[in-house]
C-alpha positions as CSV (number, residue, x, y, z in Angstrom):
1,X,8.8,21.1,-91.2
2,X,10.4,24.0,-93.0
3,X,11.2,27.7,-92.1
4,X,8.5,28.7,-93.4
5,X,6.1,26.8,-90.8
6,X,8.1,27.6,-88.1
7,X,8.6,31.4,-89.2
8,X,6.0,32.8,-90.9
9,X,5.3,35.9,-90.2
10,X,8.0,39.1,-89.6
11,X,6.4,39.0,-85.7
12,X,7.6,35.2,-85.3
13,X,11.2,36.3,-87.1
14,X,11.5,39.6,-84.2
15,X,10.2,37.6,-81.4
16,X,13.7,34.8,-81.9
17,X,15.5,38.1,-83.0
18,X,15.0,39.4,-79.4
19,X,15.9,36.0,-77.8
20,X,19.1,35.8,-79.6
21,X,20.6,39.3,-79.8
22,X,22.5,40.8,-76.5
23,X,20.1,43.6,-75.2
24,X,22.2,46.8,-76.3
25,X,21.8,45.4,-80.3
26,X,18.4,44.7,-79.6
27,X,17.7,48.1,-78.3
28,X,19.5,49.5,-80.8
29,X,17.4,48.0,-83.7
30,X,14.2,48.0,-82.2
31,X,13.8,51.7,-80.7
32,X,12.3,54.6,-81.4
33,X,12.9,58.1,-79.8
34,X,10.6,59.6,-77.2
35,X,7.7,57.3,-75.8
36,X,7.3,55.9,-79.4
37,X,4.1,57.1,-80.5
38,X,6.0,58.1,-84.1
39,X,6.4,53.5,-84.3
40,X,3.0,53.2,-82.9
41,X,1.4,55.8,-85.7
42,X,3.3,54.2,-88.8
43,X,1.7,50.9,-87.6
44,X,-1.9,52.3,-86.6
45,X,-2.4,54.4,-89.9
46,X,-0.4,51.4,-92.4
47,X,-3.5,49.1,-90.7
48,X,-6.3,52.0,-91.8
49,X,-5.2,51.2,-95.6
50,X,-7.3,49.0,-96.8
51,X,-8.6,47.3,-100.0
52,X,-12.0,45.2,-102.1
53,X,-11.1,41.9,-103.1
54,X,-12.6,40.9,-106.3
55,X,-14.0,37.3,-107.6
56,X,-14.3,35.1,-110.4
57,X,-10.9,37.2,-112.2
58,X,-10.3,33.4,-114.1
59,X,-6.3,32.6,-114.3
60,X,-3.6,35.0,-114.1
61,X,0.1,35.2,-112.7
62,X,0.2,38.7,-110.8
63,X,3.6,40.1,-112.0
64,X,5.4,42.0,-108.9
65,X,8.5,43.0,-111.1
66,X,9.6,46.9,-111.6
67,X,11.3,49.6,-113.0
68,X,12.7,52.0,-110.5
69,X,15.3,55.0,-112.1
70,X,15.7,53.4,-115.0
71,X,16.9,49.1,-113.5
72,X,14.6,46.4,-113.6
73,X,14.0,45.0,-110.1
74,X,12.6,41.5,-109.4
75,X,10.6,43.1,-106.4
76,X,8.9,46.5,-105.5
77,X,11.2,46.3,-102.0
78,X,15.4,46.4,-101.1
79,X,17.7,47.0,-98.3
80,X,16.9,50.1,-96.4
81,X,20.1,51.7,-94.7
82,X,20.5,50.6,-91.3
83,X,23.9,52.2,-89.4
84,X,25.9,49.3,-87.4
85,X,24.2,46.6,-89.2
86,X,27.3,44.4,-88.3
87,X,26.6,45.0,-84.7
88,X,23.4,43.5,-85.1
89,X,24.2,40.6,-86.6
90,X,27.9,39.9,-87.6
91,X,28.8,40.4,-91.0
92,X,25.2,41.5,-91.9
93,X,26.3,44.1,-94.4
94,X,27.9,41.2,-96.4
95,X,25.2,39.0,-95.9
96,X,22.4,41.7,-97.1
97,X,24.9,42.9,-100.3
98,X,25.6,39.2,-101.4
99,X,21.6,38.6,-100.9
100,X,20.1,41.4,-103.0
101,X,22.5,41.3,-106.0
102,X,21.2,37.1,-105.6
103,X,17.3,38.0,-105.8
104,X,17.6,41.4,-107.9
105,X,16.7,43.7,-105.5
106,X,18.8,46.8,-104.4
107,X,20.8,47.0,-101.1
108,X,21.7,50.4,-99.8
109,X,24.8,50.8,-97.7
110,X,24.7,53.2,-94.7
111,X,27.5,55.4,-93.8
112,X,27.7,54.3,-90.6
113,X,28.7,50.6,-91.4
114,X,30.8,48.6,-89.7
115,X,32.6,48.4,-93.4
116,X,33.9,50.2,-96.0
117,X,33.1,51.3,-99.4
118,X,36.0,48.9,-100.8
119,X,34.9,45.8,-98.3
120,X,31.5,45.3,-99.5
121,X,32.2,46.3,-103.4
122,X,32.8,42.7,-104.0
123,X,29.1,41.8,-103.1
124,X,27.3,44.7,-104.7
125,X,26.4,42.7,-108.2
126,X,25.2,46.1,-109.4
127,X,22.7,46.7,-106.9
128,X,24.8,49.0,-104.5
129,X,22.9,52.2,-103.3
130,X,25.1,54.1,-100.6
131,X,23.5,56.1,-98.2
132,X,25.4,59.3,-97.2
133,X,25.1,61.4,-93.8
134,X,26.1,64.9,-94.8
135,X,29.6,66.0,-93.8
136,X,30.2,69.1,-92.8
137,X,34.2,68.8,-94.7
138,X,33.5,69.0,-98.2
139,X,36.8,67.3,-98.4
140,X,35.4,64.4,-96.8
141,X,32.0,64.6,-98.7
142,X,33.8,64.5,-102.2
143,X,36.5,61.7,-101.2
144,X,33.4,59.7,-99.6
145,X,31.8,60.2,-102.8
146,X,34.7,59.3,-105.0
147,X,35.2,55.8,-102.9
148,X,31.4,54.8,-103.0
149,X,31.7,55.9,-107.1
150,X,35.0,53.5,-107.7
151,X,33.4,50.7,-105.4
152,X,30.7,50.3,-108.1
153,X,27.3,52.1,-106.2
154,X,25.2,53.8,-108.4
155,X,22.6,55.3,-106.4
156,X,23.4,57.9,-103.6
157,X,21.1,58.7,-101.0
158,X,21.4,61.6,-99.2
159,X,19.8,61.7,-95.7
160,X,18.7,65.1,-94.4
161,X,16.4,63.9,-91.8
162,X,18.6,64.2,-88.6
163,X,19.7,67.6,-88.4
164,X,20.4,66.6,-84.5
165,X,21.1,63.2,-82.9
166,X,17.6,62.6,-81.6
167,X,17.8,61.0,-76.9
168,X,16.5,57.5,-78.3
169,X,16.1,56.8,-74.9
170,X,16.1,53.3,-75.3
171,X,19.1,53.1,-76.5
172,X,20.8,54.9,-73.4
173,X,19.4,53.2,-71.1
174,X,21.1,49.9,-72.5
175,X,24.2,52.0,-71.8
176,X,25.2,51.2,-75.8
177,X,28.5,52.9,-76.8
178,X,30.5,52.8,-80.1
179,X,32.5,50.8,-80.5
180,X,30.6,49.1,-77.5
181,X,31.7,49.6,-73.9
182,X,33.7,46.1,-71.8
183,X,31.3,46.2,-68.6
184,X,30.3,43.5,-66.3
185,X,27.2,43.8,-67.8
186,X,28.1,43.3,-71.5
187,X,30.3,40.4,-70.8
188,X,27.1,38.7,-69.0
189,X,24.8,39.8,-72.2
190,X,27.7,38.2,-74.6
191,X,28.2,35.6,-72.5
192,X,23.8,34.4,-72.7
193,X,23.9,35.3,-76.3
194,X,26.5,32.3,-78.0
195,X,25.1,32.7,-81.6
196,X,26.1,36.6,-81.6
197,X,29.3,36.3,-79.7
198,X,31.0,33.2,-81.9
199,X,29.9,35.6,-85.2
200,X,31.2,38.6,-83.6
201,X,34.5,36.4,-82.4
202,X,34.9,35.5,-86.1
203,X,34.4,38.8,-87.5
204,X,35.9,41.0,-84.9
205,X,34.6,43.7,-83.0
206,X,32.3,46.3,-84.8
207,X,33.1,49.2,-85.6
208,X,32.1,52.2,-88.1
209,X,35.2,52.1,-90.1
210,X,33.6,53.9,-93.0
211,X,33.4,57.1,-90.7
212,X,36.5,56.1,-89.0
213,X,38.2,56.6,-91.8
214,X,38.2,60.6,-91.6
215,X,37.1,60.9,-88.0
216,X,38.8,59.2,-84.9
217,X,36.8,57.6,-82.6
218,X,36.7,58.3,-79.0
219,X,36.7,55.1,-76.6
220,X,33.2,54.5,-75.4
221,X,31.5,57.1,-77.2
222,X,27.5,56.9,-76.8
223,X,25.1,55.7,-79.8
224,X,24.3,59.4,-80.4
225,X,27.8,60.8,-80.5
226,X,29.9,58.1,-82.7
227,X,32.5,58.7,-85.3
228,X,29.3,58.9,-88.3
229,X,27.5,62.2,-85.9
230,X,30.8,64.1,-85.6
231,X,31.0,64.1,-89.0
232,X,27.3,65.2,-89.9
233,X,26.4,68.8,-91.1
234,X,23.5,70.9,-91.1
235,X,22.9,71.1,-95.1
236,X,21.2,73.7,-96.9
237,X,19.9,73.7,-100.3
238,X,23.3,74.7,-101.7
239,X,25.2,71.6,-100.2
240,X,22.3,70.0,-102.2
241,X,23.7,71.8,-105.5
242,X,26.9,70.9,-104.3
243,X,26.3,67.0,-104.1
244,X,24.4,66.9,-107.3
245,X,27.7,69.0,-109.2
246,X,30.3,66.0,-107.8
247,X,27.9,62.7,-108.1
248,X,27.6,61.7,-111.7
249,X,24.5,58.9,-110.9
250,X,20.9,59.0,-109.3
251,X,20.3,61.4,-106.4
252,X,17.5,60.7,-103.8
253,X,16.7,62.5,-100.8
254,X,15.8,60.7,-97.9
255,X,13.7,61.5,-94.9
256,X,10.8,63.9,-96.4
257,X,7.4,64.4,-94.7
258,X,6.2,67.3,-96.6
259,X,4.6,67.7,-99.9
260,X,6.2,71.3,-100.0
261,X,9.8,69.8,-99.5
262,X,9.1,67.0,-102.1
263,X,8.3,69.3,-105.1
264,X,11.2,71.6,-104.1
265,X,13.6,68.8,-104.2
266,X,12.0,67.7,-107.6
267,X,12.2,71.2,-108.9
268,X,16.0,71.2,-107.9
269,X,16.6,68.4,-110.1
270,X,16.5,65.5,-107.5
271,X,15.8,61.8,-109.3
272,X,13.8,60.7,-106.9
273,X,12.2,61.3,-102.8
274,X,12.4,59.4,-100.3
275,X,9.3,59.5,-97.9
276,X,10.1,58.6,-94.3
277,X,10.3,59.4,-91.3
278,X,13.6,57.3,-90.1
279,X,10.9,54.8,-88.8
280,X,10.3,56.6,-85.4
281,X,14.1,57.2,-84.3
282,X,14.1,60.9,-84.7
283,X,11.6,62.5,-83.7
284,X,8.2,61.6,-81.8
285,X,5.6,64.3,-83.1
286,X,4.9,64.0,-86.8
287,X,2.2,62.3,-88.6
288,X,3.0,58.2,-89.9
289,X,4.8,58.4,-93.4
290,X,1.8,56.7,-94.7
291,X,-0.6,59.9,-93.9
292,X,2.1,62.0,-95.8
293,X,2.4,60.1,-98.5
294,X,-0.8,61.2,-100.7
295,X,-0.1,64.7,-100.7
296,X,3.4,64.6,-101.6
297,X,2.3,62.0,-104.6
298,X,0.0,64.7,-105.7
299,X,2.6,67.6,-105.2
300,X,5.1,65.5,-107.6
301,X,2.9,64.4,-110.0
302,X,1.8,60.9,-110.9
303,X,5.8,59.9,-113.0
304,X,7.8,61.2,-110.3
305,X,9.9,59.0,-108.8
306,X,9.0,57.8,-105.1
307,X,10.7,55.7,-102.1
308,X,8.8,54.6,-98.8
309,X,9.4,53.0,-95.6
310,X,8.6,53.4,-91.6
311,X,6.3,50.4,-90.2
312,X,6.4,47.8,-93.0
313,X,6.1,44.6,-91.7
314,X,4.7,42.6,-94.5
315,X,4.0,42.2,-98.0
316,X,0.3,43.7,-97.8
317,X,2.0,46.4,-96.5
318,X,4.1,47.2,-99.0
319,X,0.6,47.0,-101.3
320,X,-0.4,49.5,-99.0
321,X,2.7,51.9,-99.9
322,X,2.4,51.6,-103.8
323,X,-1.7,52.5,-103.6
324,X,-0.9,55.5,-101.2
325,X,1.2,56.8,-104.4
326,X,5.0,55.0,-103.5
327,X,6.6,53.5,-106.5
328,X,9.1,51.4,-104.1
329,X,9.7,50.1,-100.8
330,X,12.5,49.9,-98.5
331,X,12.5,48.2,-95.0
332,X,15.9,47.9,-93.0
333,X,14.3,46.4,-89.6
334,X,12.7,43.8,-91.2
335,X,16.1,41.9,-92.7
336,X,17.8,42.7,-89.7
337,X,15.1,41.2,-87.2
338,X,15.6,37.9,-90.2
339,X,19.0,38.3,-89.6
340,X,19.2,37.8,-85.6
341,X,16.4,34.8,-86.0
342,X,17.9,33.0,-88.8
343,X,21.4,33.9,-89.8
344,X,22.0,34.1,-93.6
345,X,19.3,32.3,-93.9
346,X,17.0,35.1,-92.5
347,X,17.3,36.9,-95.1
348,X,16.0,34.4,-97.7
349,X,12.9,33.7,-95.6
350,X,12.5,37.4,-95.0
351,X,12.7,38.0,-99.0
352,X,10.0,34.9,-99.9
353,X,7.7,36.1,-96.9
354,X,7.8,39.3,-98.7
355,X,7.0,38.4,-102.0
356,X,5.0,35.4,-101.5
357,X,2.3,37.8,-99.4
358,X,2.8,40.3,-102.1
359,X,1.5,37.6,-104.4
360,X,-1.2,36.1,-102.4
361,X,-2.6,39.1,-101.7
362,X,-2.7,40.3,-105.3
363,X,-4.8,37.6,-106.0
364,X,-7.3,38.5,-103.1
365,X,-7.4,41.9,-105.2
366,X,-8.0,40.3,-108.6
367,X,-5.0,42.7,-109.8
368,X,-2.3,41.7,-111.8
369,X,0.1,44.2,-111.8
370,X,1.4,46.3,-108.7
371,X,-0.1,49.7,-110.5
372,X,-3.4,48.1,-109.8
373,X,-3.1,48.2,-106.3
374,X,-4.7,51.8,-106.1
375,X,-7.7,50.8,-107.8
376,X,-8.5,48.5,-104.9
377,X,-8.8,51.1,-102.4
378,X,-11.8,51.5,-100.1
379,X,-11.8,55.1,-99.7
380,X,-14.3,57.2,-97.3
381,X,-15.0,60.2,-99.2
């Protein structure tokens, strides 16, 4: 029987994810802020989207290949930034970077890794994106800029989503800390947990050493005021001019909700937007990313460049992204939930469970390139 049988959906991957991983990782990658209505709307409106299937289209080969800022990707979905990925699941930063370059899709680096710039260049194969929390130091900003640059990313994405650490009241009450707390209670959830604690053994304990770098860490520091929060600003549109004066690749701006913001970004000569709301971990009282979506495509314009994520759990899904007006997807739960079922091999399953529902559902829709994906929508107007 292969993975495939045993795992085949992203639900059966998150259900051994939970088994294996100690509760404070768990909680970590699985919460939301609030009482999580935010998760529950990016699922509820994603499963509103839907499509006509067509018949009798003779034989094709539905090509899911694309062209996003100017590189040829073998899939419309990458990495997504996820902070403390190596918590998670040891060595998952290395794991994810060594995967996309393998498969031709891009991997984006958060700033709040548990490695640095120089660590992971090695793995990158040209397909490094590096995420970037704003610093308040521009100091720090430029010399963060200038290692990500020499370390071979290409791509920076600047995150202005989280102008305050959101309660993620999950998270406290698993009592996480960074780097994480020696309790009774942790040394029982490492202790139940073998898989994650032999990794962690071997790769030593996690820590943001990105961030560490400029900022000392405080012993037992909570999820929500770690070495990557006491660094963060509160940027304006002139630390935007600043960023785009010292980075000499593609800009994108991550974390945008609202048409207005989008078009201002694009007027200030941003490459490309980002549409997301940080997948529920901020803040509890917006609309899904999917019912933004439209009006920020229209705002843009039909050639402007556009990233989505928040709720994705499948490769219909990610259909439902590019129709809505997204020219790429990103999804960082999704590999990470792969990477606490499977290993290294989670993320290969996660990538062919992707891209094989991708495909089977573009032959459902009798469409044979992912542009097509819009025509197929059942609209009520």
């Amino acid at each position: 029987m292969s993975i495939d049988d045993i795992y085949p959906s992203l639900s059966d991957l998150k259900k051994r994810a939970k088994r294996r991983l100690p509760q404070f990782a768990w909680e970590y990658l699985d919460s939301g802020t609030g009482v999580e209505d935010q998760m529950k709307r990016n699922r509820a409106a994603l499963d509103q989207v839907l499509f006509e299937t067509r018949i009798l289209q003779g034989l094709f080969e539905p090509n899911q290949s694309t062209t996003f800022l100017g590189r040829e990707y073998a899939h419309p979905f990458g990495v997504a930034p996820v902070g403390m990925s190596g918590m998670i699941w040891p060595g998952a930063e290395h794991i994810l970077a060594k995967g996309a370059a393998q498969v031709n899709i891009p991997y984006c680096m958060s700033a709040v890794a548990t490695v640095t710039p120089e660590d992971i260049a090695p793995s990158l194969g040209g397909n490094g994106w590096m995420q970037l929390y704003p610093p308040t130091d521009p100091e720090i900003r430029r010399d963060m800029i200038r290692r990500a640059r020499a370390a071979g990313f290409h791509t920076l994405v600047l995150t202005v989503d989280v102008p305050h650490a959101s309660r993620r009241e999950r998270q406290r009450r698993a009592q996480l800390t960074i780097p994480p707390r020696i309790t009774p209670k942790m040394l029982w959830e490492t202790a139940t947990h073998p898989a994650w604690a032999l990794g962690t053994a071997r790769h030593g304990q996690p820590r943001l050493r990105f961030a560490e770098s400029y900022v000392k860490a405080e012993k037992g520091a909570s999820s929500t005021a770690h070495p990557g929060y006491l660094l963060r600003g509160k940027p304006d549109w002139k630390y935007l001019d600043d960023i785009r004066a010292e980075w000499d690749g593609h800009i994108v701006v991550k974390g945008i909700t609202s048409a207005h913001d989008a078009k201002k970004l694009q007027d200030a000569g941003v490459d490309a937007v980002w549409v997301s709301n940080h997948s529920g971990r901020q803040f509890d009282g917006g609309l899904s990313s999917i019912e933004t979506l439209p009006a920020i495509r229209t705002a843009v314009g039909p050639n402007y460049p556009l990233i989505f994520d928040s709720g994705i759990e499948g490769g219909l899904d990610v259909l439902r992204a590019i129709a809505m007006g997204a020219d790429f997807v990103m999804l960082g739960r999704a590999f990470h939930y792969a990477l606490a079922a499977l290993g290294a091999k989670g993320f290969d399953q996660a990538v062919f469970m992707l891209s094989d529902d991708i495909h089977t559902n573009m032959f459902q829709m009798g469409i044979r390139t992912l542009e097509q994906a819009s025509e197929r929508l059942i609209t009520t107007d």
